[in-house]
VMD Tcl script that builds the backbone (N, CA, C; Angstrom):
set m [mol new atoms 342]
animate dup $m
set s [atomselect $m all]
$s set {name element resname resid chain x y z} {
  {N N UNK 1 A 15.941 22.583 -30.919}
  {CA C UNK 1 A 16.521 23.442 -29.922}
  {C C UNK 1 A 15.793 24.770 -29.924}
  {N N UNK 2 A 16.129 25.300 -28.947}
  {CA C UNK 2 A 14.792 26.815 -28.629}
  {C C UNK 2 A 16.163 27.902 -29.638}
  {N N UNK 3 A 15.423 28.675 -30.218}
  {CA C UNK 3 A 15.759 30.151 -30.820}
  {C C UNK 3 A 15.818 31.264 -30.188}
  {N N UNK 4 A 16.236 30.953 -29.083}
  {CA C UNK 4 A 16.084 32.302 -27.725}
  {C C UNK 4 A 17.566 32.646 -28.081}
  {N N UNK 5 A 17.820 33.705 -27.977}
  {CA C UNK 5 A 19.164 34.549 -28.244}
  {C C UNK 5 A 19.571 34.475 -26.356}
  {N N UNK 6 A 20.691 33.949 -26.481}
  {CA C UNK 6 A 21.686 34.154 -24.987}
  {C C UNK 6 A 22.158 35.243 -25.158}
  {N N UNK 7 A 22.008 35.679 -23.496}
  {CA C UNK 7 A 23.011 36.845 -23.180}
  {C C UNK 7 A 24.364 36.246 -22.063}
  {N N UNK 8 A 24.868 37.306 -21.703}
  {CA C UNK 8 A 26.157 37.127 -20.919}
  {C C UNK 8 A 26.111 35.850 -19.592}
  {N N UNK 9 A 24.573 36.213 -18.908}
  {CA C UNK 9 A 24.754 35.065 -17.821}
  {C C UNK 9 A 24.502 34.028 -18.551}
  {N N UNK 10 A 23.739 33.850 -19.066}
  {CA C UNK 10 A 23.687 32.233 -19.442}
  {C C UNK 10 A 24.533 31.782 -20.259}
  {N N UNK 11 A 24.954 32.192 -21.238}
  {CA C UNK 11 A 26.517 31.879 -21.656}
  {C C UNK 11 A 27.342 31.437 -20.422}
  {N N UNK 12 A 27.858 32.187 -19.294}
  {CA C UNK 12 A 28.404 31.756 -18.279}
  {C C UNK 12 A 28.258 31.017 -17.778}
  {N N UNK 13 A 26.465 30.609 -16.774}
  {CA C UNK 13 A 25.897 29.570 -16.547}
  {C C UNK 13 A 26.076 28.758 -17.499}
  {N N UNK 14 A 26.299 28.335 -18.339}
  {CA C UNK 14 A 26.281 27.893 -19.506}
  {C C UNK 14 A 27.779 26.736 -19.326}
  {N N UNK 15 A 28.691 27.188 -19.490}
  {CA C UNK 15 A 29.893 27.324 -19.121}
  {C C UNK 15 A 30.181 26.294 -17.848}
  {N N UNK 16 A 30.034 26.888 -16.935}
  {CA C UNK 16 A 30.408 26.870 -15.579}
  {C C UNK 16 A 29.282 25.321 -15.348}
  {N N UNK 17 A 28.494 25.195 -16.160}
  {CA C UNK 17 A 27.566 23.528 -16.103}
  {C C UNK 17 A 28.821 22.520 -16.835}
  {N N UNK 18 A 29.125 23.106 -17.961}
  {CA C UNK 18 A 29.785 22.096 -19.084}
  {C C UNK 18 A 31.311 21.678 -18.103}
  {N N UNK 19 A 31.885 23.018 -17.577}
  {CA C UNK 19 A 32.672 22.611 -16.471}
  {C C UNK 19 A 33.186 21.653 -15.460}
  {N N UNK 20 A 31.595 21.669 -14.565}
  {CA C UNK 20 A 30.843 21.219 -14.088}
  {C C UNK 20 A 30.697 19.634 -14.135}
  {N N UNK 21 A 30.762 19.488 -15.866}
  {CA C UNK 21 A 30.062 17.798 -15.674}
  {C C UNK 21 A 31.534 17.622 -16.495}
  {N N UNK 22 A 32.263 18.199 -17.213}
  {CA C UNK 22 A 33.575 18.050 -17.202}
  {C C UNK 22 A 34.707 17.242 -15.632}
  {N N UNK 23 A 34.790 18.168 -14.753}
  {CA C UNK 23 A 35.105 17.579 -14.175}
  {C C UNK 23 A 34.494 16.530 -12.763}
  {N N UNK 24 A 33.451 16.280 -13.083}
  {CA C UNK 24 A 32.999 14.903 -12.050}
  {C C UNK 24 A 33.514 13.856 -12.555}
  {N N UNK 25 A 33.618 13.083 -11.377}
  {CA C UNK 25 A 33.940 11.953 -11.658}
  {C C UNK 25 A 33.410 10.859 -11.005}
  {N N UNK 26 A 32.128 9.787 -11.738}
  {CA C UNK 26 A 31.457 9.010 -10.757}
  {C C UNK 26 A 32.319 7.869 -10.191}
  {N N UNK 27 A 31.734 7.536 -9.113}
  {CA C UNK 27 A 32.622 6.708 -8.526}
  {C C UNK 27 A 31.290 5.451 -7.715}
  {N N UNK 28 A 31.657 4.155 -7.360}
  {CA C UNK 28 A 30.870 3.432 -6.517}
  {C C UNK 28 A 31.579 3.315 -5.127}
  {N N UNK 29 A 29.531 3.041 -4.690}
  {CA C UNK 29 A 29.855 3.111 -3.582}
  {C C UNK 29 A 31.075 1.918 -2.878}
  {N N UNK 30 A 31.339 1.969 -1.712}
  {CA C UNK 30 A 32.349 0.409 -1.484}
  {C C UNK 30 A 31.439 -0.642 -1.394}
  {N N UNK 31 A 32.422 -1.867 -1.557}
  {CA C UNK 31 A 31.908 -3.230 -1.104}
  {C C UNK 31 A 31.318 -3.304 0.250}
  {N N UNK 32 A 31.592 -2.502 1.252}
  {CA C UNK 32 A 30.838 -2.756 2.552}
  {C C UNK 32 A 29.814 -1.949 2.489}
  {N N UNK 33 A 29.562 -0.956 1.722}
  {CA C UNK 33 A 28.371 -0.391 1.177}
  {C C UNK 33 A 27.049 -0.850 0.793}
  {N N UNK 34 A 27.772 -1.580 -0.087}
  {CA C UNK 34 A 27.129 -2.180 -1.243}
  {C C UNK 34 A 26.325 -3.435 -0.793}
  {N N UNK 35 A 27.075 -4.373 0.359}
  {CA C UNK 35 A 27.062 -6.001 0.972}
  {C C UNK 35 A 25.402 -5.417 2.031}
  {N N UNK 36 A 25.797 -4.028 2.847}
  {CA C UNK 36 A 25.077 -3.732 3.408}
  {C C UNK 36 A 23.819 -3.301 2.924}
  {N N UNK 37 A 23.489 -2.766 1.947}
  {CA C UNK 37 A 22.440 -2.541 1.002}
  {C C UNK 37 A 21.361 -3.591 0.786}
  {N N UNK 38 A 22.433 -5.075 0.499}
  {CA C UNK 38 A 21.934 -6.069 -0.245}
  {C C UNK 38 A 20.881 -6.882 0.804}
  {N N UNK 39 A 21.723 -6.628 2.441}
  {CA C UNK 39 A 21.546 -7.271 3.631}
  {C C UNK 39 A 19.939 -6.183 3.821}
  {N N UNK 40 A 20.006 -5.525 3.625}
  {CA C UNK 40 A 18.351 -5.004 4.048}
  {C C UNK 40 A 17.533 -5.072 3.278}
  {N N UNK 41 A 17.548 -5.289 1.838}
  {CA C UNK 41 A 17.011 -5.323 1.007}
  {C C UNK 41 A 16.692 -6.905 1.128}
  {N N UNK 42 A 17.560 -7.654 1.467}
  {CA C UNK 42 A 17.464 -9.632 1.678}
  {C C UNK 42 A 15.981 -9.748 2.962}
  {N N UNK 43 A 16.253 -8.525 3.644}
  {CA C UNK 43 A 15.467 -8.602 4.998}
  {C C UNK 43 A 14.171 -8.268 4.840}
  {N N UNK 44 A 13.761 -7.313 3.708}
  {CA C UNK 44 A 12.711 -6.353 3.337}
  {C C UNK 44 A 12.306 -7.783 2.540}
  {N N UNK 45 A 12.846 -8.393 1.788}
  {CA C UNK 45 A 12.019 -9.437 0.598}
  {C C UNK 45 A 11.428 -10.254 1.284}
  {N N UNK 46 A 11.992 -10.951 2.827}
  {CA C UNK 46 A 12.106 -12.015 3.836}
  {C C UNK 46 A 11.208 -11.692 4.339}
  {N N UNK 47 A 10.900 -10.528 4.941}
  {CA C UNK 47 A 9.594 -10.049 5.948}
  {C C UNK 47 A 8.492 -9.881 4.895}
  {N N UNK 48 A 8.445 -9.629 3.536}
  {CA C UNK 48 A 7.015 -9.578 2.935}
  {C C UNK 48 A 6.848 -10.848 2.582}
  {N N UNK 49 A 7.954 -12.258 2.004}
  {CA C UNK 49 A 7.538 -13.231 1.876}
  {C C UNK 49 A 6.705 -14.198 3.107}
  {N N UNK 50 A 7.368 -13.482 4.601}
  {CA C UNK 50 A 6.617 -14.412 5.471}
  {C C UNK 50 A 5.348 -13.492 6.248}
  {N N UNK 51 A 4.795 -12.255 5.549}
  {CA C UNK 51 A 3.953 -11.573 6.041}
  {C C UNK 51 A 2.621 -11.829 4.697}
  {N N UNK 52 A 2.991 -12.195 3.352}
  {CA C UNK 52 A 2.265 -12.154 2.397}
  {C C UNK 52 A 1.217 -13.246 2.814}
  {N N UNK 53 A 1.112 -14.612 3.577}
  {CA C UNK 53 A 0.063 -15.655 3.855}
  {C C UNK 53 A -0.882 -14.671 5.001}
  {N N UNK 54 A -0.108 -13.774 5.916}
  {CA C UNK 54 A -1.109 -12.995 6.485}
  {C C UNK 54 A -2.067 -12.241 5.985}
  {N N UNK 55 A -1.763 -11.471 4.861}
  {CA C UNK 55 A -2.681 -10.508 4.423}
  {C C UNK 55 A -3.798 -11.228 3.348}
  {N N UNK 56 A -3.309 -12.452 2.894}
  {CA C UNK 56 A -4.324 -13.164 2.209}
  {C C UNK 56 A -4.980 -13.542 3.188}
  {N N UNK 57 A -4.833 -13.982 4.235}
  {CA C UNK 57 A -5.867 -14.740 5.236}
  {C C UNK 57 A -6.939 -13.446 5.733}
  {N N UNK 58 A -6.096 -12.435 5.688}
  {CA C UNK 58 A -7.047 -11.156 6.333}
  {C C UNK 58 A -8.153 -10.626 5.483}
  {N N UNK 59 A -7.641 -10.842 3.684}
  {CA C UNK 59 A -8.945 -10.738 3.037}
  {C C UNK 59 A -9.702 -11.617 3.063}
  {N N UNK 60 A -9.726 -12.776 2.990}
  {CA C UNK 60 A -9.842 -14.049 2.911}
  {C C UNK 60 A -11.233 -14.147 4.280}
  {N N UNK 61 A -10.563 -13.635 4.738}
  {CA C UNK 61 A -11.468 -13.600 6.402}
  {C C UNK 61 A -12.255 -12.672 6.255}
  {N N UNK 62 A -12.073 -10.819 5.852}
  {CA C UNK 62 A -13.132 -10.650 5.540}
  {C C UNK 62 A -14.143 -10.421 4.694}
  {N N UNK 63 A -14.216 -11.300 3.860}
  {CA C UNK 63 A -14.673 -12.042 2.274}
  {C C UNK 63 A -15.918 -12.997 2.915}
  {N N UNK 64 A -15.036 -13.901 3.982}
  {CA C UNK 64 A -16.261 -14.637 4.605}
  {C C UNK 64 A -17.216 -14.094 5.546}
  {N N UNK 65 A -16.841 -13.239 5.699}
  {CA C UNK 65 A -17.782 -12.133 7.167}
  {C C UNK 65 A -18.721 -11.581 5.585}
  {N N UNK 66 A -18.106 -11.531 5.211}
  {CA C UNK 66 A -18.982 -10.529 4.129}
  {C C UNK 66 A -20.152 -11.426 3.355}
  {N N UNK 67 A -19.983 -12.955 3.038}
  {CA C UNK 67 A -20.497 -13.940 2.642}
  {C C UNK 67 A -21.738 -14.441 3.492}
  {N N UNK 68 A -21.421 -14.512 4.667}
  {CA C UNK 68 A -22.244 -14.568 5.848}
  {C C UNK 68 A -23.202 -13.652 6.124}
  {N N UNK 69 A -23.083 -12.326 6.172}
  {CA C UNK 69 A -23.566 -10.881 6.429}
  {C C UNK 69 A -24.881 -11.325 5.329}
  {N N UNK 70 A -24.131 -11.670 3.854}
  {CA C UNK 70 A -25.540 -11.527 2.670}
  {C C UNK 70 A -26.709 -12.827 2.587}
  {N N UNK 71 A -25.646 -13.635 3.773}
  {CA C UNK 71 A -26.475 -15.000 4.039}
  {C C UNK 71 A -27.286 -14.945 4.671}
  {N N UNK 72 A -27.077 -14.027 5.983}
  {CA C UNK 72 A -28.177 -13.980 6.879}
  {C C UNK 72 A -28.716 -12.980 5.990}
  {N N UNK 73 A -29.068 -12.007 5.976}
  {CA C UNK 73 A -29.730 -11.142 4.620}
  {C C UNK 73 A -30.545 -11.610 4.221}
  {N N UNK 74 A -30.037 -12.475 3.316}
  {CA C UNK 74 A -30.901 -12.911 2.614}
  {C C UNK 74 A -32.376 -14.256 2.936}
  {N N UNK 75 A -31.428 -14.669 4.041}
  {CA C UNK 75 A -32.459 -15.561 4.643}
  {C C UNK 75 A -33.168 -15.179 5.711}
  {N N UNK 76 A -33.060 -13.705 6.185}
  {CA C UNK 76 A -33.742 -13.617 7.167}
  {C C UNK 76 A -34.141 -12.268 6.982}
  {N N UNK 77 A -34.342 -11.242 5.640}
  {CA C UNK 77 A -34.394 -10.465 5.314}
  {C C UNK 77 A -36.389 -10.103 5.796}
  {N N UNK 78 A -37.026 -11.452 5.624}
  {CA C UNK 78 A -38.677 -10.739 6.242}
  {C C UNK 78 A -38.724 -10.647 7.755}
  {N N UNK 79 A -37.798 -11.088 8.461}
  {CA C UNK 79 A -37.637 -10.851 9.870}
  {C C UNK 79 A -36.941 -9.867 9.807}
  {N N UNK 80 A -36.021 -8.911 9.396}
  {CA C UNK 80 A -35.512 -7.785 9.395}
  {C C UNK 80 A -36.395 -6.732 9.326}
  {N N UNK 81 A -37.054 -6.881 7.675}
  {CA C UNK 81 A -38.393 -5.919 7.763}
  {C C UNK 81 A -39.125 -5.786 8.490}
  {N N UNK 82 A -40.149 -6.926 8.981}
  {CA C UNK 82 A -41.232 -6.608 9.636}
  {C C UNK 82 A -40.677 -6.594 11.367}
  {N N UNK 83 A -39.477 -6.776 11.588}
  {CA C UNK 83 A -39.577 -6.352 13.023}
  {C C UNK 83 A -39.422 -4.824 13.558}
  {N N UNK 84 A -39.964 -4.508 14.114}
  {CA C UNK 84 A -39.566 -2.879 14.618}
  {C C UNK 84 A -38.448 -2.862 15.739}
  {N N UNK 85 A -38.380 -3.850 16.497}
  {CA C UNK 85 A -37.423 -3.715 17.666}
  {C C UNK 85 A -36.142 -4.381 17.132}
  {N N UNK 86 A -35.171 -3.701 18.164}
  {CA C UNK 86 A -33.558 -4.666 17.139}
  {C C UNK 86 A -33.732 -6.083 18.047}
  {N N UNK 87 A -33.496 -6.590 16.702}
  {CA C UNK 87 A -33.122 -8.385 17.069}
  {C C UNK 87 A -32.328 -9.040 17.201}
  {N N UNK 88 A -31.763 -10.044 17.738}
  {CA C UNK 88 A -30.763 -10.702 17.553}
  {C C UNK 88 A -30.016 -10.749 16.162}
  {N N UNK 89 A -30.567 -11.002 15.492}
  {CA C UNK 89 A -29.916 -11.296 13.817}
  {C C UNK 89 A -29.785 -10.430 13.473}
  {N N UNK 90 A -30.000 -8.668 13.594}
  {CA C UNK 90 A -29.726 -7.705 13.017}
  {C C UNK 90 A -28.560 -7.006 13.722}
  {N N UNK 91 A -28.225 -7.289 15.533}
  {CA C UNK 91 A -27.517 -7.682 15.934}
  {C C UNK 91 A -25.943 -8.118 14.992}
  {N N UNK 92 A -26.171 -9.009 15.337}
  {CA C UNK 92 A -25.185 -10.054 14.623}
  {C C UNK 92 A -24.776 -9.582 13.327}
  {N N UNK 93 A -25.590 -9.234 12.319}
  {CA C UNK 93 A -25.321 -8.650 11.033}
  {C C UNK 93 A -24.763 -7.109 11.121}
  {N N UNK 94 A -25.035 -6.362 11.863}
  {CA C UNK 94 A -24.466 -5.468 12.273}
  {C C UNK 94 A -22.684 -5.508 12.709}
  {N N UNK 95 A -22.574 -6.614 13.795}
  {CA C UNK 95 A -21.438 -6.757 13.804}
  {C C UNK 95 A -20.694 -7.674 12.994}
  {N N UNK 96 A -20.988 -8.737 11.917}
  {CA C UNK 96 A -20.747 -9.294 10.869}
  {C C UNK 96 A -20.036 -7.911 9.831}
  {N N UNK 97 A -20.822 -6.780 9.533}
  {CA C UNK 97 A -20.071 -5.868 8.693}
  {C C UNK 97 A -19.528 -5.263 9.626}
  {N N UNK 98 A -19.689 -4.732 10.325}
  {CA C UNK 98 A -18.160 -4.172 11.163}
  {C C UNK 98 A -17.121 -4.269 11.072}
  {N N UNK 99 A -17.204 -6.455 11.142}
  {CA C UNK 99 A -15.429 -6.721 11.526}
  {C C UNK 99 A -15.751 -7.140 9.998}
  {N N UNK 100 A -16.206 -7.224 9.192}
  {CA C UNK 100 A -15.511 -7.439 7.830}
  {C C UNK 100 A -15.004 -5.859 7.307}
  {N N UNK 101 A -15.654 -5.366 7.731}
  {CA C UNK 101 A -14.665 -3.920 7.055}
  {C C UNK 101 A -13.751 -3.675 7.870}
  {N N UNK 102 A -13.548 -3.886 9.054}
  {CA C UNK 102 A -12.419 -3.472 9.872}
  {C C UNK 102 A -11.068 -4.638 9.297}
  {N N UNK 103 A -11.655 -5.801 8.787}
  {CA C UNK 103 A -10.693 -6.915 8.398}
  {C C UNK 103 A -10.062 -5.961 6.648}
  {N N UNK 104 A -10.956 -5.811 5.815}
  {CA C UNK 104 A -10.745 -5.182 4.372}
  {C C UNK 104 A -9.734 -3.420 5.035}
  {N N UNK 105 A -9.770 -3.061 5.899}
  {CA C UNK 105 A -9.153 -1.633 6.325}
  {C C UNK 105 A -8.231 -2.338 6.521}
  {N N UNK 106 A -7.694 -2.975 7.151}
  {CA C UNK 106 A -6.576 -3.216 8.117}
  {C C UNK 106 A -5.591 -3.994 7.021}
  {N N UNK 107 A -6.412 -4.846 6.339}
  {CA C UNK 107 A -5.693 -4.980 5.247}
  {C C UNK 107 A -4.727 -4.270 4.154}
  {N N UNK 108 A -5.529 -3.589 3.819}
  {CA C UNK 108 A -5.640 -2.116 3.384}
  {C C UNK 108 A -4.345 -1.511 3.659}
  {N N UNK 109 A -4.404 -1.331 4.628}
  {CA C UNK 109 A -3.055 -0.330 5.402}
  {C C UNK 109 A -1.813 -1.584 5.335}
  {N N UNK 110 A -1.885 -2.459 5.496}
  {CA C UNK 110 A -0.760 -2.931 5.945}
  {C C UNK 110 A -0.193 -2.927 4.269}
  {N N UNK 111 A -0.875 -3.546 3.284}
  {CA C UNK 111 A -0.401 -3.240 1.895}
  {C C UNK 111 A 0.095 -1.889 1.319}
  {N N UNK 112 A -0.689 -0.846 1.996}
  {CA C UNK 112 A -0.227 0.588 1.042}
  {C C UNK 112 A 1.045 0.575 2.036}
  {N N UNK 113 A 1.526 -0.207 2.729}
  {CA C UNK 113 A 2.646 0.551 4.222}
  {C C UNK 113 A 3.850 -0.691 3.279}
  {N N UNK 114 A 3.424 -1.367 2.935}
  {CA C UNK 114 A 4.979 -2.158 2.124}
  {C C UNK 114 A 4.959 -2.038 0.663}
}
mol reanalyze $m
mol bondsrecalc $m
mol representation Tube
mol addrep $m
């Protein structure tokens, strides 16, 4: 315990707490309270159990954009280099990471939001 010497208010404050938790008295909430609580909380478990196959499919999806992106990459990586003009396949790989990060964001949010 602290060695601080009390003066008059906090003695009082002091007091007027012990009072305080002297006379409360907890109480629960009612049964129609309580039933209602359970009913949104039943609804909140219900909507993430039938929203949880979505957000796996959404990484899932862009996992494969992302798989693809290093496929063409990699197989078409001396046509990337040596062309100077944009190509079809750089094209395509371009929008390959796009929607895989727009798929990993969106994901993203919908998890930090439940």
């Amino acid at each position: 315990m602290n060695n601080v010497p009390l003066n008059e208010k906090d003695l009082q404050l002091n007091a007027m707490i012990q009072d305080m938790a002297q006379r409360h008295q907890p109480e629960l909430p009612s049964p129609g309270v309580i039933w209602w609580r359970a009913q949104i909380q039943k609804k909140f478990a219900e909507k993430d159990r039938i929203e949880r196959p979505m957000a796996i499919m959404r990484l899932l999806a862009g996992t494969v954009e992302l798989v693809i992106a290093a496929y063409l990459v990699l197989n078409y990586r001396a046509q990337l280099v040596g062309s100077t003009g944009f190509s079809g396949i750089l094209f395509l790989l371009c929008l390959l990471a796009l929607g895989s990060l727009i798929m990993f964001l969106l994901a993203g949010l919908r998890e930090s939001r439940s």
